[in-house]
C-alpha positions in Angstrom: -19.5 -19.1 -17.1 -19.4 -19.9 -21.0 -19.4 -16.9 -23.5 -19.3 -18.1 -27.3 -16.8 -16.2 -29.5 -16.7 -15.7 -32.9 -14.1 -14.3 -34.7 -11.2 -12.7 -32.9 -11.7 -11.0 -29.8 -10.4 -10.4 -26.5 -11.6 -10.9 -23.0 -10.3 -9.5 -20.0 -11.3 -10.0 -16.3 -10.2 -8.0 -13.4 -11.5 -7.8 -9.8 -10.5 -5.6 -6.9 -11.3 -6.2 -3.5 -13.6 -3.8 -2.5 -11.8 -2.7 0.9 -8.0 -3.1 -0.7 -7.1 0.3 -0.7 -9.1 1.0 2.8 -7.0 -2.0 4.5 -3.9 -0.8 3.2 -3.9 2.9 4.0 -4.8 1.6 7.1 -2.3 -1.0 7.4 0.3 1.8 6.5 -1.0 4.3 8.8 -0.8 1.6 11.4 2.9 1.1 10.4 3.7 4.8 11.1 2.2 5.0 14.2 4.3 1.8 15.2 7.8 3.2 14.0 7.2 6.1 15.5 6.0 5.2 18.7 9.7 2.9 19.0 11.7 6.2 18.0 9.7 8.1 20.5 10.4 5.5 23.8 14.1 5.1 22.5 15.1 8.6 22.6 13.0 8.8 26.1 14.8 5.5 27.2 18.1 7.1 26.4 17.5 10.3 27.8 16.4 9.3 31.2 19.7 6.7 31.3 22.1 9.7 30.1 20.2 11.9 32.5 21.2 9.2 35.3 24.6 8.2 34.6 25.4 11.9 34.5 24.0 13.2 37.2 26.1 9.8 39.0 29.9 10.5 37.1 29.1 14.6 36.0 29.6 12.8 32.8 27.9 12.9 29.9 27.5 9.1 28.8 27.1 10.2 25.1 30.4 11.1 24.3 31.9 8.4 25.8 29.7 5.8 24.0 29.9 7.5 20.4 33.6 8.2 20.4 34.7 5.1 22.8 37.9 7.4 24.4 37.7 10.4 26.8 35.4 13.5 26.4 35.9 16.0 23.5 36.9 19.1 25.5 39.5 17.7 27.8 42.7 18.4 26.9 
């Protein structure tokens, strides 16, 4: 499209998408519910394991993982 100007003047053009803001607070919902459902089914995954391996040594299997020497309260 042509538009004759005469003189000094300024044209601007914008244009928004008209489900932008839809598609992306539903793109970041989306990501929420993702990153949470992988926190969720790690701490379960770990939890049943530690549950497991204790109940096998009468050991907890954290402290030996996060410290990497014996258990805190032996002497």
């Amino acid at each position: 499209m042509a538009v004759e100007l005469s003189g000094r003047a300024t044209v601007s053009c914008a244009f928004r998408p008209p489900g932008l803001r839809a598609g992306l607070a539903a793109g970041a919902g989306a990501l929420l519910v993702w990153a949470a459902w992988g926190v969720l089914r790690t701490r379960r995954r770990a939890r049943s394991a530690g549950a497991a391996t204790e109940a096998a040594t009468g050991s907890s299997p954290v402290r030996h993982r996060a410290f990497g020497r014996e258990p805190i309260d032996a002497a």
